[in-house]
C-alpha distance (Angstrom), angle and dihedral (degrees) to the residues before:
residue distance angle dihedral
X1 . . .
X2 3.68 . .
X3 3.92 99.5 .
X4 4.25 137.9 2.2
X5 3.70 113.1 -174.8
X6 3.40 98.1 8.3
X7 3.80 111.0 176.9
X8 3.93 132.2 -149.5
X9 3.81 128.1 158.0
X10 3.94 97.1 -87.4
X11 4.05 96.3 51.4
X12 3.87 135.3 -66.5
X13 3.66 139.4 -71.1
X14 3.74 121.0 -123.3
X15 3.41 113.5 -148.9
X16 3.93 118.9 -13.9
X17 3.83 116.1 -163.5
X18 3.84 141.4 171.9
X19 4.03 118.0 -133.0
X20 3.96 104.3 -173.4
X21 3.52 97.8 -55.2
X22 3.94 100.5 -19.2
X23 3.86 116.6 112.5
X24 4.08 95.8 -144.5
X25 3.46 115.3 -158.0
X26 4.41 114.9 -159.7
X27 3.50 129.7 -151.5
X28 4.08 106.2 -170.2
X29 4.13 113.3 -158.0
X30 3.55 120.1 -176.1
X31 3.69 126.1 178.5
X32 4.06 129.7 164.4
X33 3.91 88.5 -133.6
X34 3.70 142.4 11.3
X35 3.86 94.1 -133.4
X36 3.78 87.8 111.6
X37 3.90 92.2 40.1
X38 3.51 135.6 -81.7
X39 3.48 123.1 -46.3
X40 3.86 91.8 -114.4
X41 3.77 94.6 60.4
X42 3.41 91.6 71.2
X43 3.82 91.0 74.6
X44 3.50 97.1 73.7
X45 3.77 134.3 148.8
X46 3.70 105.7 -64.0
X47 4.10 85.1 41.7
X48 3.59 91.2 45.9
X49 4.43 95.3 55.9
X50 3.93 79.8 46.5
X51 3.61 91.7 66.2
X52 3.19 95.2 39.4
X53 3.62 99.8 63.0
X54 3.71 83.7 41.8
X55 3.54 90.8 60.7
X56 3.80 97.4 46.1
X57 3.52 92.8 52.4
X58 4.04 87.4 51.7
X59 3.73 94.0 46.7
X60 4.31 95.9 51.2
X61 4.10 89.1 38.3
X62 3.70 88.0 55.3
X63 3.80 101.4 33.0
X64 3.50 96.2 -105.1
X65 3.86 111.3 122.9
X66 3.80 94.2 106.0
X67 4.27 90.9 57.3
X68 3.88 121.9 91.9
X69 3.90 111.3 -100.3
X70 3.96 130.9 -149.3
X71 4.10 135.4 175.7
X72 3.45 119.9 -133.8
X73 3.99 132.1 -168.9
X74 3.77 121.6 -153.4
X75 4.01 105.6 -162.5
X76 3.63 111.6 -157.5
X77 4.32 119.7 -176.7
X78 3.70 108.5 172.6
X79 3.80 107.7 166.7
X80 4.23 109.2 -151.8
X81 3.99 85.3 -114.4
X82 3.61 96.2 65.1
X83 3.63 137.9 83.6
X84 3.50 97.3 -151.2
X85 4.69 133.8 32.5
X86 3.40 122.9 -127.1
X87 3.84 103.9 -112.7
X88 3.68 117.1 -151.7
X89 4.52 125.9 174.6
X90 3.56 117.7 -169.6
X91 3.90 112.7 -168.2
X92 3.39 124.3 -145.0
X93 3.83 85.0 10.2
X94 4.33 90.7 176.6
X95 3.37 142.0 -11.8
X96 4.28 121.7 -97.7
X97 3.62 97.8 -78.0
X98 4.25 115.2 -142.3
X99 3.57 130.8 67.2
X100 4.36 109.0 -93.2
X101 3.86 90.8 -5.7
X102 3.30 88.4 140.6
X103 3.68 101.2 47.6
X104 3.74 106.9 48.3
């Protein structure tokens, strides 16, 4: 883990990790129920160019342009009546959303 709650002006980062050489980026959605859809539906598009400028910013404050990026969701459904959530991670969840966020 190289980063939870990392804050910029547009919003905050989750979780920000390093697999081998990967720069992974974590979006963390937790609901008690999927009756208004599943917690990873709520990163959709306009959510998903959020993070991305989030993550640029985090990879040239930190030196990290140059390193291969992913986004990651972490879906978490824990209903009040049980002990224990349902924990899904979907890798590579979407794509850096923007046109030349990456190369500015």
């Amino acid at each position: 883990i190289l980063a939870q709650g990392d804050h910029s002006l547009p919003g905050e980062l989750d979780l920000v990790a390093r697999e081998r050489d990967t720069i992974v980026f974590v979006e963390v959605k937790t609901r008690q129920s999927q009756e208004s859809g599943h917690p990873a539906e709520a990163v959709g598009p306009a959510k998903q160019r959020r993070l991305t400028r989030l993550a640029v910013t985090f990879l040239k404050r930190h030196g990290l342009l140059e390193s291969p990026a992913r986004f990651d969701i972490i879906a978490v459904t824990w209903p009040e009546d049980q002990h224990r959530p349902t924990i899904e991670h979907f890798q590579n969840a979407f794509e850096a959303m923007g046109r030349w966020e990456f190369y500015s």
